[in-house]
C-alpha positions as CSV (number, residue, x, y, z in Angstrom):
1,X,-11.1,-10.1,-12.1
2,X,-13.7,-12.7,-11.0
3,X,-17.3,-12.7,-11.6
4,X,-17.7,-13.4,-8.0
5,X,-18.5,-10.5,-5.5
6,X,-18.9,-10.2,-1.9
7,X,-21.4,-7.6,-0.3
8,X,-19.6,-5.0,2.1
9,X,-23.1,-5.9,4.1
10,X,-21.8,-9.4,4.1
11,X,-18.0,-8.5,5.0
12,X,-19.9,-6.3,7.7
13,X,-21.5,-9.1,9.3
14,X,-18.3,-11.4,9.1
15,X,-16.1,-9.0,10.4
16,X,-18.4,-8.3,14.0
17,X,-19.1,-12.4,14.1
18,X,-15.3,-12.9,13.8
19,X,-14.3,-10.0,16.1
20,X,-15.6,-11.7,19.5
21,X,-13.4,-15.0,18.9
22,X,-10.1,-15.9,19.2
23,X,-7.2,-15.1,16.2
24,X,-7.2,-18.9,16.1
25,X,-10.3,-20.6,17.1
26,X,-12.0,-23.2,15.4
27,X,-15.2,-21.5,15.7
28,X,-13.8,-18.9,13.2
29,X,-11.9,-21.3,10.9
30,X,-15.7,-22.9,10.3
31,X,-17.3,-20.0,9.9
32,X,-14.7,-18.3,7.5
33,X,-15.2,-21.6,5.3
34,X,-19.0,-21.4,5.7
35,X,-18.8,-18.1,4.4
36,X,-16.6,-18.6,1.7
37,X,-18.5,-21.8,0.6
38,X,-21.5,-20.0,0.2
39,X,-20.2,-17.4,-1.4
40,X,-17.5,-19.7,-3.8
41,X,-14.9,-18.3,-3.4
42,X,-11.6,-19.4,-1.3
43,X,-10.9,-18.4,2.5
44,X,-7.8,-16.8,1.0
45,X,-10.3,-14.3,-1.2
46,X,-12.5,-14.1,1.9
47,X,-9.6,-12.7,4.0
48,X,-7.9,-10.6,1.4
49,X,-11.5,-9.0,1.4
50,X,-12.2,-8.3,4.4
51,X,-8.1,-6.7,4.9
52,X,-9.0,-4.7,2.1
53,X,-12.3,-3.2,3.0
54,X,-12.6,0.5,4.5
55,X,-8.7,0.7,3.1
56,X,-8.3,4.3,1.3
57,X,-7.8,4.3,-1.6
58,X,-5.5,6.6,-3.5
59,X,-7.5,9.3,-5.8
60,X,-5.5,8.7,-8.8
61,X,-3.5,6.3,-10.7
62,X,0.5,5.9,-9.5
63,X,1.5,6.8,-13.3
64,X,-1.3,9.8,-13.9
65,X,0.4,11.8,-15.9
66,X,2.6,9.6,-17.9
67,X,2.4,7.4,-21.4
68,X,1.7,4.0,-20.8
69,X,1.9,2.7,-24.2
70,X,5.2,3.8,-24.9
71,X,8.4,5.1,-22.6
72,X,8.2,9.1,-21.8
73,X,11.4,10.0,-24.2
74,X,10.0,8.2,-27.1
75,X,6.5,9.6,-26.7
76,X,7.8,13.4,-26.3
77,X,10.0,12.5,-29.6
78,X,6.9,11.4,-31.4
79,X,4.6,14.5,-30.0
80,X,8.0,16.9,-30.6
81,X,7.8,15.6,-34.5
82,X,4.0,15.7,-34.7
83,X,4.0,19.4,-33.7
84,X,7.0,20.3,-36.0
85,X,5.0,19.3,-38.8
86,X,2.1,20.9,-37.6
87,X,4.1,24.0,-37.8
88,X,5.3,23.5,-40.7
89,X,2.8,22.5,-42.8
90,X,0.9,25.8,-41.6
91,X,-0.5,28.7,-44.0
92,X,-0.6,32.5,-43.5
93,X,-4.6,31.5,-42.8
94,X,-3.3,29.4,-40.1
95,X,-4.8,26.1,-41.2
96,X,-2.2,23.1,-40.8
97,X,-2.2,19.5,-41.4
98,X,-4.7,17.2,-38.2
99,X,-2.6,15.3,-36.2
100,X,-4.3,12.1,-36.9
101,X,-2.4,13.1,-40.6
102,X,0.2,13.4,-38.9
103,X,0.1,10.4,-37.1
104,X,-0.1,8.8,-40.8
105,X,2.6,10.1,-42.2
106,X,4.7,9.2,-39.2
107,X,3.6,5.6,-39.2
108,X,3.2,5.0,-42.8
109,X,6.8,7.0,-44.0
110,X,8.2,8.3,-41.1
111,X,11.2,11.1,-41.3
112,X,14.5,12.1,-41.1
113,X,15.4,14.4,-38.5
114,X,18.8,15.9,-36.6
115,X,18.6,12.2,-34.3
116,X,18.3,10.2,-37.3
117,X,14.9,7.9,-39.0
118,X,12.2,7.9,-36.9
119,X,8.7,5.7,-37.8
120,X,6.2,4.6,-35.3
121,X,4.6,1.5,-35.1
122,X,1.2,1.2,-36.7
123,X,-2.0,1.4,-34.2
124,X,0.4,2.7,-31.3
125,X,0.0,6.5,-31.4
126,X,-3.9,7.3,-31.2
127,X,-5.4,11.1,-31.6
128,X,-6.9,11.6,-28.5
129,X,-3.5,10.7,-26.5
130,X,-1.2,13.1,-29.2
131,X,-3.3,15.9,-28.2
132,X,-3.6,14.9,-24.7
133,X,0.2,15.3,-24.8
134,X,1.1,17.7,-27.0
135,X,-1.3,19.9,-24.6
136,X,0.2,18.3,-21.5
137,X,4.1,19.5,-22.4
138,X,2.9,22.5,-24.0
139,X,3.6,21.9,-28.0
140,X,0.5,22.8,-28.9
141,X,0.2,25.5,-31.9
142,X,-0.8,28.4,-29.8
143,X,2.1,28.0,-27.5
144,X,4.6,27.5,-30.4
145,X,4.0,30.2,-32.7
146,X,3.8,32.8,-29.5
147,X,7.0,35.7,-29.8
148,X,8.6,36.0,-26.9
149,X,8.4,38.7,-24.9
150,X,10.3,41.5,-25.4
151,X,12.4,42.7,-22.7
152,X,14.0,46.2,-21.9
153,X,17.2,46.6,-21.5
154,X,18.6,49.0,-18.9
155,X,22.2,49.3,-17.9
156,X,23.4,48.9,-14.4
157,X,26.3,51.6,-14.9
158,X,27.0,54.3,-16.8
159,X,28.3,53.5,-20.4
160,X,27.4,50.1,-20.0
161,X,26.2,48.7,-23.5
């Protein structure tokens, strides 16, 4: 992005100056590159601005919601591993190995599971997104280690088993 801003007061002003002339006057070509001469920057810039003032904006990113550092499969198979051996690695008190261990056992050995040798690049899974993740698609420990509930079973019909 450039170093070089122009003031909405200033797109403001342009805008009502340009809005009594012609689409193609002279009078508005010279002012345009007036404005964008004092402000150094190109009449392309200058329009682009003034298009894209007062234009909503959206209130959150396209891909909210989604892994930008890897593709969604490979990130659910990393956060699908990571809580496995979180699970695994847990006691009867509960405790279990931190998921930036994790993390470095995945990068630094990696493991063998039913889909075959799986290692992560180093530096690409941080501890902050795992956990935002593993939250997010609901492998976190609470939600694994929950029993399902247990449901009644009541015929339909007589001597129905």
């Amino acid at each position: 992005m450039s170093g070089k801003r122009i003031f909405p007061e200033a797109l403001i002003s342009l805008r009502h100056r340009l809005s009594g002339l012609p689409n193609r006057s002279k009078a508005r070509r010279s002012i345009m590159q007036e404005t964008a001469a004092l402000y150094g920057v190109s009449e392309s810039t200058l329009y682009r601005a003034l298009r894209d003032y007062n234009r909503p904006k959206p209130l959150r990113r396209s891909d909210r919601g989604k892994p930008r550092i890897l593709p969604e499969e490979e990130m659910e198979a990393h956060c699908e591993i990571i809580a496995a051996i979180k699970i695994r690695t847990s006691n009867l008190k509960g405790r279990h190995l931190s998921t930036s261990e994790s993390i470095r056992l995945l990068e630094e050995f990696g493991l063998d599971t039913p889909k075959g040798f799986i290692k992560a690049d180093p530096g690409q899974l941080k501890k902050t997104t795992v956990n935002h993740y593993l939250k997010q698609w609901g492998y976190d420990r609470n939600y694994l280690i929950r029993q399902p509930p247990a449901v009644r079973f009541q015929a339909e019909h007589s001597n129905e088993c």
